[in-house]
Each structure stands twice: as C-alpha cells, then as structure tokens.
C-alpha positions in Angstrom: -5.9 -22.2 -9.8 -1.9 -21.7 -10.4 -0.5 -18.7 -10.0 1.1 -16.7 -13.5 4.2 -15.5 -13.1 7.2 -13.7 -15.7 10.6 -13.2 -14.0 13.4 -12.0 -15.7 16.7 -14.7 -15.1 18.4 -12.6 -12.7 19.4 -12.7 -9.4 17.0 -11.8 -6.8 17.5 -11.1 -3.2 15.3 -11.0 0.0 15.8 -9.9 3.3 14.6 -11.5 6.3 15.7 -10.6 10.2 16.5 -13.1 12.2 17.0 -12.2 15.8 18.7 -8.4 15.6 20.5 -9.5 12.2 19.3 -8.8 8.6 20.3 -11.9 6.3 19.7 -11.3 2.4 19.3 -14.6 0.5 20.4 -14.7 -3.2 17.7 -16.6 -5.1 18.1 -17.4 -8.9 14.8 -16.7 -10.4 13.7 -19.0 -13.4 10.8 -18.3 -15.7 7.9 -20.7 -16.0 6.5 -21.3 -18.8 3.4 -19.1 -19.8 0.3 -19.7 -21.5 -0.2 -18.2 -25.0 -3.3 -16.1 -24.0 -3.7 -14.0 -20.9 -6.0 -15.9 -18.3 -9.3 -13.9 -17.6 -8.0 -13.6 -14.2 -5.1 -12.0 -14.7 -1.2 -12.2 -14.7 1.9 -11.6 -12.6 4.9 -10.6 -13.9 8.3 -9.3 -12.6 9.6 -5.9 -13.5 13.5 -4.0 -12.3 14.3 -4.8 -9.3 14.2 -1.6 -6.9 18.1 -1.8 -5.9 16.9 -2.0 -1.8 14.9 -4.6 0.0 12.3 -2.2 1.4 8.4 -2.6 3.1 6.0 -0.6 4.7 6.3 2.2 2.2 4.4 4.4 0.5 2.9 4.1 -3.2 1.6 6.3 -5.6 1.7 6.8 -9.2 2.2 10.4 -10.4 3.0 12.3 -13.4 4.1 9.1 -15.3 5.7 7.4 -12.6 5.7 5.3 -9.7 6.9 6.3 -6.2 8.0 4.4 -3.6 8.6 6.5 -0.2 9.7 5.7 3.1 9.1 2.6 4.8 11.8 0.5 6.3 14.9 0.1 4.3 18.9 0.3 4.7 17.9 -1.8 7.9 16.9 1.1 9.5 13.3 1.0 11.3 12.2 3.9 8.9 13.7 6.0 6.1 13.8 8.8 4.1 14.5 7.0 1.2 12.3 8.2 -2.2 13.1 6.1 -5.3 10.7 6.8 -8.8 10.0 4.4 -11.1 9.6 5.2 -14.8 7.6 2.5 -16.7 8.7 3.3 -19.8 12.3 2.5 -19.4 11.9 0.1 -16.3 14.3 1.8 -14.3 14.4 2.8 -11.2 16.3 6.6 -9.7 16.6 7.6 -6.4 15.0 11.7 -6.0 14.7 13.8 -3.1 14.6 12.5 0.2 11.6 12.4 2.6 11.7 15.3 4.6 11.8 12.8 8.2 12.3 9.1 8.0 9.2 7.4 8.4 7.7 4.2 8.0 3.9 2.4 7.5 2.9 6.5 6.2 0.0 6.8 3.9 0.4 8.8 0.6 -2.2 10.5 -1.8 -1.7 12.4 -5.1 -3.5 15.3 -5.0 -3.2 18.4 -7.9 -0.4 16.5 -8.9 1.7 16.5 -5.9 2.2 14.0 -3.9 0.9 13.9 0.0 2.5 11.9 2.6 0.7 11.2 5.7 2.0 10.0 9.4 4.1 7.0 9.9 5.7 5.7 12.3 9.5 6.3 13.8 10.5 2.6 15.6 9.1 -0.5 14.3 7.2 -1.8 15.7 4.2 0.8 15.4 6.4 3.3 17.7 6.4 7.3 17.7 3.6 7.8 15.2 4.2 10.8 14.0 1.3 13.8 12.6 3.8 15.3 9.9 2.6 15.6 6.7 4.6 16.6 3.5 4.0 17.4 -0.2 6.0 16.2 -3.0 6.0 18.1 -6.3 7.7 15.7 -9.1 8.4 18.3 -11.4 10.8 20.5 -9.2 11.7 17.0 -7.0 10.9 19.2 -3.8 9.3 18.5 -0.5 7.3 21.0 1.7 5.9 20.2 5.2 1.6 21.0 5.5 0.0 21.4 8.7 0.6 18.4 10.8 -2.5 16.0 11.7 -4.6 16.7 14.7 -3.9 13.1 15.3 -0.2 11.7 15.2 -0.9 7.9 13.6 0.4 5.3 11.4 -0.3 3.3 9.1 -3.3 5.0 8.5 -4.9 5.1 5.3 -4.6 7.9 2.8 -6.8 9.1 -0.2 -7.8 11.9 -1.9 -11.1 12.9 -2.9 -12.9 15.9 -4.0 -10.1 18.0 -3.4 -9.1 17.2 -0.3 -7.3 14.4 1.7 -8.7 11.9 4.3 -6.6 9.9 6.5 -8.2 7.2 8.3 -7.6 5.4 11.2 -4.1 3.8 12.4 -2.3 3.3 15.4 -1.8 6.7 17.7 0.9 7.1 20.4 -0.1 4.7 22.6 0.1 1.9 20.0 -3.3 1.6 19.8 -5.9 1.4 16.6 -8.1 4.1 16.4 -11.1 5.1 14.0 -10.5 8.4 14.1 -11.1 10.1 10.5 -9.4 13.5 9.3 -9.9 15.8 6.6 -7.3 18.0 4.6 -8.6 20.9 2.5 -5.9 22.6 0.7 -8.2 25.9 1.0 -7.3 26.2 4.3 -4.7 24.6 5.2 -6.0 22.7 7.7 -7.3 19.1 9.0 -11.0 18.8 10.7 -12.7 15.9 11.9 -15.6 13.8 10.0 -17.6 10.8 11.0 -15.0 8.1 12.4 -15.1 4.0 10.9 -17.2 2.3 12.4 -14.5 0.2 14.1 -11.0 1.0 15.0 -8.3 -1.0 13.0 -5.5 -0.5 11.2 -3.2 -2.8 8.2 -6.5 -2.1 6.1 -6.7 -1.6 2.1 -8.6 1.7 1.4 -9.1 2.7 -2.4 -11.9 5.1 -3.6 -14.2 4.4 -6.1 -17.2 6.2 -7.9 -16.9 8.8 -5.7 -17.3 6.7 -2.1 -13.8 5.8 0.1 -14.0 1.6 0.9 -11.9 0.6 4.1 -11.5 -2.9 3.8 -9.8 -6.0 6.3 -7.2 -4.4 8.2 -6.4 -5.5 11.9 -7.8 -4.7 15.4 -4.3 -5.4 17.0 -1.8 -8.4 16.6 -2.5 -10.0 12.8 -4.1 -12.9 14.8 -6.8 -10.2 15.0 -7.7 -9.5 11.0 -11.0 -8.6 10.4 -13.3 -8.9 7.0 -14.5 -5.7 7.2 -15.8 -3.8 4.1 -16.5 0.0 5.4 -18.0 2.5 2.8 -17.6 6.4 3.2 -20.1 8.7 1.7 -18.8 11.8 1.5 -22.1 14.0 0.5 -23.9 12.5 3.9 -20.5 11.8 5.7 -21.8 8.5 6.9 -20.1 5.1 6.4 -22.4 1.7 5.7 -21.3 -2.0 5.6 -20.2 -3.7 2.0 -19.6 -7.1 1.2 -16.2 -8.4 3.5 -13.2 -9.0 2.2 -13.5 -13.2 1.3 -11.1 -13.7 3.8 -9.8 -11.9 6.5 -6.3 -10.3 6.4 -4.1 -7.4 7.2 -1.1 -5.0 5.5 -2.2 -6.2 1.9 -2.3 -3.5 -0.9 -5.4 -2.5 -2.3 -5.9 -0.7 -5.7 -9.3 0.7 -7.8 -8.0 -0.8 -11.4 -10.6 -1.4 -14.2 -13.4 -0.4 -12.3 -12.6 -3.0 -9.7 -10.8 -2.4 -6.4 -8.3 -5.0 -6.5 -6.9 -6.1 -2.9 -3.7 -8.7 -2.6 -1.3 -9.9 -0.2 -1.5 -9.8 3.8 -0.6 -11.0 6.8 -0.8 -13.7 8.1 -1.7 -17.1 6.8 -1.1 -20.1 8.6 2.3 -18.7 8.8 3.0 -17.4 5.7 1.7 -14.3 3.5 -1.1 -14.1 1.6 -1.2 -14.8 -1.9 -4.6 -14.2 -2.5 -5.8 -11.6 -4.9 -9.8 -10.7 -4.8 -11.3 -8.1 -6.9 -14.3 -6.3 -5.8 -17.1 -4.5 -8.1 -18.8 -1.5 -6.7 -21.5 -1.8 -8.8 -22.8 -5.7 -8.2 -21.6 -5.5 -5.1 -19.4 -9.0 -5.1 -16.4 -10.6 -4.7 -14.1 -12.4 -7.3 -11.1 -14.8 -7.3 -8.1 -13.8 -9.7 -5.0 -15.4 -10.2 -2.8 -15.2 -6.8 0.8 -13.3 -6.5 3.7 -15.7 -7.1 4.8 -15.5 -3.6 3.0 -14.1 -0.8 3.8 -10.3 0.3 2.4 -7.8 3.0 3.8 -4.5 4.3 3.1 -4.0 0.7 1.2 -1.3 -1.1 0.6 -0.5 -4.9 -0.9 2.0 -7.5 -1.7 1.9 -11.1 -1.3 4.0 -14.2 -4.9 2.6 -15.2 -3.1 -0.3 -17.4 -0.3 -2.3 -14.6 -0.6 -2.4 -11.2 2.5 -1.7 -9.5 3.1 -3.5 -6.1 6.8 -2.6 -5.0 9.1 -4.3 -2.3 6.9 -5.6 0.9 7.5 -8.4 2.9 8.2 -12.3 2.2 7.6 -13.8 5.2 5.8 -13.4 8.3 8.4 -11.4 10.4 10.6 -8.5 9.7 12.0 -8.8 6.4 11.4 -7.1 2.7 11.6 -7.7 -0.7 13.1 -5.3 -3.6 10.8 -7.3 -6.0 8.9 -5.1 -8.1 5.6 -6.8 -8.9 3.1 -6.1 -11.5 -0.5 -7.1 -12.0 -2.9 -6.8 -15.1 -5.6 -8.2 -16.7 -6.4 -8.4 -20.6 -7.8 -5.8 -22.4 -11.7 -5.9 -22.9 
C-alpha cells in the first residue's frame, strides 16, 4: 500500500550528524496528488513546521494544545527547550523553559498539568537523571515533584487513576531495567509496583480501558528490538502477555486514538526508519495495517486531541539527526 501524504510547498529542513558536525539539508517539499476520499487506513499530512530540528522529546496534548519538551535540539545533547503548538492557528510559540535540559524524558498530563519524567543529560543514554517537574499551561510555570527512586531515561510515562507510572528505561549504568514506579499526588511520593516482565527500553506505552500496554521497545543496541506486548493491570498489579507488535522495533511513538492504540515509526530497519504504522484493538485483541508515514521517523513521540494525531520532530535517519517536521495522522470519521 502507498503511503498518503499533504505537504505544504515550502521549504523543509533536516538535520543529520555526521562525524561531530550537524549538517541541515534544505529539501523542497512537493505535494502529491491525493485521492478524493480518505482511505480507511488513514492519512498523513504535514502541518507548521516547529522552527528547530528536534528528537527525543517529550509529547503531550494539554488544555488545547500540543507540547513538545526537551529532547535534543540547538545541537545540544539535551535541552530545555518547550515549544506549544495551538491547532487552531497552526502555529507554533516557544513558553517557559524546562526547568533542566533533558533529553529521551517521559511526560504525562495529569489534573491538567503536565508531568515530565527522567531523561537523560549526554547522548547517548548518559546521566539519567530522577528529576521530575510539573507544568501548568495556564500560568506557563514549572515546579520540581519529588525526584524518582530510580534515575532513568527514556522510560515510559502515563497517567492513570490519579497517579503517574514510569516504567522501565535505562538507569546510571546505561543499562535497561524493568523497574516500575508509582506517583500519587496525595503524597507526594513514588513507591514501587510489580516490575515488566522484561527489562527494555525505546518502547510505545499508551493506556487504554483502564490497563497500561508496553509494547516493542529494545533490550540494548536497536539490533536488539523486541515484539513484546506487556499489559498492566492496575486493580491486581500484575502484567500478562498481548498480541506482539507485527514487527519488532524501537523509539516509535505510540498513541490510544479511536479506541485503537496506534504505534508508528522506529528504529531500525534494514538501515532506515520505520515507516510502518499498526493499530492495535483492545477489545479483539489484533493487529492491523494502516497507511505508513511518508518518511520513516524514530526518537519520535505523539499525542492526540481525540481527532489528529500529532507526531512532532524525531529522527530521519538511522543516526543522530532530527526533523522539525510536524506530522499528523487521522482516520475518517465513522
């Protein structure tokens, strides 16, 4: 199947290192020619660019717009940089800066503030770090929360029930772990609950009716992607085993949109990213093939307003380099 794709004819630059240099390529984008109806399996389309080449950032959507925080951009290995996106307009605006630069952190929305989780300080997967801030859009402030128990990056980050759970990442030592940690507002403080069944980080993690899914992800170097679909009950705090990913891959986004949990992009195949885009249904339990991502992306990470998804930035090629390509996914109404 061919990939859809809308780009606006504009110039469009990437950023890819080579040796200890950043280059940025100029590419002219041209738009293809689009079917009159929407395919069933969805469409791509191209919205503003971000204004900074940026991957390994942190995604959420919150209070009518989308935020992209962190990561690695201005060439540095991580970043305070916090840029929100308002859909309505389709511009972007830089706001308050991360407390500390980070980069591959995990972010939540919780209460209507935004929780940023770990990250890490060196690329690549250096210094995780246990910080954890809270960002309130309507005063554009930051405030630090009690650090995790468990300094990691890119770790995965959700909120459910009231509380936050970051999930395993890479610790100090550079190593994946499956540790599993628990924020409850209430208290103010992190505990531990029943660790993933195996260590690994790079995964997709989305929650849906009311169960956290942990899904690919890596047990090291990309040449060691895993499959895996890992579900967390909360009310037994036990995981069990879904159906895996159709193929196995790593630093891909992964989004619950229309009922589905949507997972695109990775690392690494045959020596370029990922273009695939599989949508998974909790409730038959199965895998489906929609239309794949004009160019292949991972680093990446997106969230939804329930109508687009949103997948900002991330990396074009299988090495250190980003994108400011904002990408959007959706399928036709029912």
């Amino acid at each position: 199947m061919s990939s859809q794709i809308c780009r606006p004819q504009n110039l469009r630059r990437q950023c890819v290192a080579i040796a200890t240099c950043v280059v940025c390529i100029g590419l002219v984008a041209a738009r293809p020619a689009l079917s009159q109806s929407a395919s069933r399996q969805g469409i791509w389309s191209e919205r503003a660019q971000i204004g900074e080449p940026r991957t390994e950032a942190a995604v959420v959507f919150a209070s009518g717009r989308l935020y992209m925080i962190g990561g690695m951009a201005r060439g540095m290995d991580s970043d305070t940089l916090t840029q929100e996106y308002d859909p309505k307009t389709d511009r972007w605006r830089e706001r308050a800066p991360l407390p500390h630069a980070l980069s591959h952190p995990g972010a939540a929305v919780l209460n209507g503030r935004i929780v940023v989780v770990g990250g890490f300080l060196r690329n690549v997967h250096v210094e995780a770090q246990d910080l954890v801030f809270e960002y309130t859009p309507a005063s554009n402030s930051w405030r630090a929360l009690s650090p995790l128990k468990s300094p990691r990056g890119s770790v995965g980050v959700v909120a459910l029930n009231g509380r936050i759970h970051a999930i395993g990442g890479r610790d100090r030592q550079r190593g994946t772990v499956a540790t599993h940690e628990v924020f409850d507002p209430a208290t103010g403080r992190w505990s531990d609950l029943a660790p993933l069944p195996r260590a690994r980080d790079h995964f997709a993690v989305a929650v849906a009716d009311g169960l956290i899914h942990v899904i690919g992800g890596r047990l090291n170097t990309p040449a060691e992607n895993v499959n895996d679909h890992d579900v967390y009950d909360p009310k037994t705090n036990t995981w069990t085993t879904a159906a895996p990913l159709p193929s196995a891959r790593s630093g891909g986004l992964g989004v619950v949109y229309k009922g589905r949990i949507i997972v695109a992009g990775g690392e690494c195949n045959n020596g370029t990213p990922f273009t695939d885009t599989d949508a998974y249904d909790p409730t038959a339990g199965t895998w489906s093939r929609l239309t794949p991502m004009p160019s292949g992306r991972h680093g990446i990470t997106a969230a939804t307003d329930g109508q687009v998804v949103y997948a900002p930035g991330g990396a074009p090629a299988c090495a250190t380099a980003s994108s400011e390509t904002l990408l959007t996914f959706r399928l036709p109404s029912d």
